[in-house]
C-alpha positions in Angstrom: -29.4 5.9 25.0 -31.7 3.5 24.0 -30.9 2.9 20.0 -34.6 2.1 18.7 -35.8 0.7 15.3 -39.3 1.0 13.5 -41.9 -0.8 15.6 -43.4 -3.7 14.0 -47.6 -3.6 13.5 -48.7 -3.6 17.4 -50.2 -7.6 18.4 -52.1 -8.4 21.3 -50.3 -8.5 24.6 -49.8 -11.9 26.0 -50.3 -12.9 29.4 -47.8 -11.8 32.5 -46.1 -14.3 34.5 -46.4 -14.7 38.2 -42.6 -13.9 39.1 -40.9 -12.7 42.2 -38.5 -10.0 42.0 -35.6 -10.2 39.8 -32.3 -9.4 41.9 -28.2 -8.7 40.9 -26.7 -12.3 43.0 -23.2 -11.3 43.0 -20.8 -8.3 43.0 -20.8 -4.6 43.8 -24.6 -4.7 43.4 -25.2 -7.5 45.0 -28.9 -7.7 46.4 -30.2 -4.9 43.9 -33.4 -5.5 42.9 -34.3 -4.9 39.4 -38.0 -3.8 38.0 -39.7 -6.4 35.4 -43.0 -6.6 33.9 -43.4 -9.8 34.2 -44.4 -10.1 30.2 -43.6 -13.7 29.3 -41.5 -13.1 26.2 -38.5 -11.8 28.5 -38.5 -15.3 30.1 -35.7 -14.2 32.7 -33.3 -17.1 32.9 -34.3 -18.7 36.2 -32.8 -17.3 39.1 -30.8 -20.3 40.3 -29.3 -21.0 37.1 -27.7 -17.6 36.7 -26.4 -18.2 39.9 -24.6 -21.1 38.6 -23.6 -20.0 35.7 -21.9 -16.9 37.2 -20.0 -19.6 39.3 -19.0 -21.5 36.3 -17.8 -18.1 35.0 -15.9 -17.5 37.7 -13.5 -14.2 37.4 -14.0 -14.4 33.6 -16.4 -11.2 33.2 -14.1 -9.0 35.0 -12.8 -6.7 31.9 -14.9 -7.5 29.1 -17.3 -6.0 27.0 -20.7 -8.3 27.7 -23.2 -8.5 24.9 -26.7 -10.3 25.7 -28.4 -11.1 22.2 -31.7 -11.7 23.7 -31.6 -9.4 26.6 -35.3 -9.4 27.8 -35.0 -8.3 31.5 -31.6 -6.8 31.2 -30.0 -9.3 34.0 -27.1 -11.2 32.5 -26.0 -8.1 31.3 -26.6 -5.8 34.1 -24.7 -8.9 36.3 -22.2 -8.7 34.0 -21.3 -5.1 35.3 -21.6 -6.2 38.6 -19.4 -8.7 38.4 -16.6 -6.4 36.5 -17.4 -6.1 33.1 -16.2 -2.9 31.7 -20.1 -2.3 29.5 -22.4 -4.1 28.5 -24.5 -4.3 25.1 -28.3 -5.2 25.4 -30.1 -6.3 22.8 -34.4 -6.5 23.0 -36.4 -6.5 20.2 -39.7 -5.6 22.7 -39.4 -2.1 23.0 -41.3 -1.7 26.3 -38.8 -4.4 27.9 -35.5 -2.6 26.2 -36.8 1.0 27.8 -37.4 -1.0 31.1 -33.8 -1.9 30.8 -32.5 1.4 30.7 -34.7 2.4 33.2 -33.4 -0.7 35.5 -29.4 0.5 34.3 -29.8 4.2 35.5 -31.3 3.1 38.6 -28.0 1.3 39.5 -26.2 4.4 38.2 -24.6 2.4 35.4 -26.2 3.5 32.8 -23.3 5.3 31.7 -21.9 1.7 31.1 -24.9 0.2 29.2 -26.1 0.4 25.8 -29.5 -1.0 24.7 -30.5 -2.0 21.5 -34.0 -1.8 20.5 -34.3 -4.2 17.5 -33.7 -7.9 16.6 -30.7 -10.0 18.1 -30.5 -11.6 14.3 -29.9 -8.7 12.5 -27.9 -5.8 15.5 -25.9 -9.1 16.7 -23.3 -9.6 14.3 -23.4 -5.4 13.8 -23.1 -4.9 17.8 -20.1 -2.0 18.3 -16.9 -3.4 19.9 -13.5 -1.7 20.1 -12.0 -5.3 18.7 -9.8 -5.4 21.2 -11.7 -5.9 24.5 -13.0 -9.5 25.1 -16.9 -10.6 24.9 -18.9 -12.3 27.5 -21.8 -13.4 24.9 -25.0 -14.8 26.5 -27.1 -15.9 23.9 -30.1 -17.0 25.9 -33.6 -16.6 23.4 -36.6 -18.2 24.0 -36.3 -21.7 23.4 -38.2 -22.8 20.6 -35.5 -20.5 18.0 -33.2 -23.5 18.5 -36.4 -25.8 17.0 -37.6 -23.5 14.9 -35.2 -21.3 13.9 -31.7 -23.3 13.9 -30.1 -22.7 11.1 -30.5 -18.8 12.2 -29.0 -19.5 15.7 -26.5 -21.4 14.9 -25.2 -18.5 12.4 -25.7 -15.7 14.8 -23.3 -17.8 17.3 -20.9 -18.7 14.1 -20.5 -15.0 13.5 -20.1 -13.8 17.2 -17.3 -16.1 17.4 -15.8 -15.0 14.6 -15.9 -11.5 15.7 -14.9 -11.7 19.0 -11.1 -11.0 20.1 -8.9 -13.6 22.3 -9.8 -14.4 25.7 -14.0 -13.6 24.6 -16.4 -16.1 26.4 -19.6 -16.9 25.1 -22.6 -18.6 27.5 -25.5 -20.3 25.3 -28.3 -21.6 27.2 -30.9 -23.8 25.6 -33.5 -26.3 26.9 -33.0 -29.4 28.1 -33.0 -31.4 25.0 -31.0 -28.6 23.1 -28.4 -30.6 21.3 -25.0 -28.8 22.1 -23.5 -30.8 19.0 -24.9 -28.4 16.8 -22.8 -25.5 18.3 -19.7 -24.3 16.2 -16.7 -26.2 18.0 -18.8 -28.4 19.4 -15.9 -30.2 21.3 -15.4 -27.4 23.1 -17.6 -26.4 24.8 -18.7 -27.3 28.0 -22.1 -28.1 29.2 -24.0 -28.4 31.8 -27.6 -29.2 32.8 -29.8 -27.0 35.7 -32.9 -28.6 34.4 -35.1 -27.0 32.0 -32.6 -25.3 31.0 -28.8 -26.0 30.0 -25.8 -24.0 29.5 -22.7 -24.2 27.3 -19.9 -22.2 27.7 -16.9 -21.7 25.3 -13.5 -19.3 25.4 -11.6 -18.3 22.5 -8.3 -19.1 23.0 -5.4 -17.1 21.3 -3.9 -18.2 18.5 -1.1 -20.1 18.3 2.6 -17.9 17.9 4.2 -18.8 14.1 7.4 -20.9 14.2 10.4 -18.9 14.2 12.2 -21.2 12.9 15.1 -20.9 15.6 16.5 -23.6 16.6 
């Protein structure tokens, strides 16, 4: 059930954007398509780069609990499913785009796997519902300009997801082109890759280390 917040003052709508159809690439829903408005502040991530970054990921969303900040259309989270995630968390402060999610969830019949979050990645982010024990697949994917204009905000909201998340949690940042992954907590390890505009970092907790036992 779609968890909803008071609704700021109503603005103008902007324009739509002239998108194809938005489609699941990979998994047991392979080739479903899903519904989108085309209202420019979801900016799906383009389709060819979720492509690749589900290839980067590999077999790593199989099991985990995947949380999308910035959710907009709903597809790196709905993919995450489909791909073996156990649920998935959806966070979209546009109201109209966070009911289209559920909308686009129950059509795959997995709603009952998916919770969306009406309000603002900033603030439901670091207060998102885990059992602490199942591993995150994060995708933190907001419009661009936050890491030009908000930074110091992003930059925290990552900090504290990592800090939250259990062993074995993967987190997928993707930023612009000139998006300077050196900011990123850990920066050494992450790795990074460019699919022009956009480009994508990707980072695993790794378990910590066992304490000596002192045996010889």
């Amino acid at each position: 059930m779609l968890k909803s917040m008071p609704r700021p003052r109503r603005q103008a709508d902007p324009p739509t954007a002239a998108v194809g159809p938005l489609r699941i690439i990979g998994g047991t829903l392979r080739g479903s398509t899903l519904e989108y408005s085309g209202d420019i502040r979801t900016r799906p991530m383009k389709e060819r780069v979720r492509e690749s970054t589900f290839n980067l990921l590999g077999p790593a969303p199989k099991g985990k609990h995947a949380i999308d900040l910035f959710a907009g259309t709903g597809a790196l989270g709905l993919e995450a499913i489909s791909r073996g995630s156990v649920r998935a968390t959806m966070i979209e402060r546009h109201f109209p785009s966070a009911k289209l999610i559920e909308k686009n969830a129950a059509k795959l019949k997995i709603d009952g796997q998916c919770k969306v979050v009406g309000g603002d990645a900033f603030y439901w982010g670091p207060r998102v519902e885990t059992d602490g024990v199942t591993p995150l697949l994060v995708f933190c994917s907001p419009p661009y300009e936050f890491y030009h204009k908000r930074t110091a905000e992003m930059l925290k909201l990552i900090g504290q997801l990592i800090d939250l998340a259990p062993p074995e949690s993967v987190f997928v940042v993707e930023g612009d082109i000139e998006f300077d992954a050196a900011q990123l907590p850990l920066a050494d390890d992450w790795r990074v890759r460019e699919y022009p505009p956009a480009k994508i970092c990707l980072w695993r907790k790794e378990a910590p280390p066992l304490p000596e036992s002192g045996l010889v």
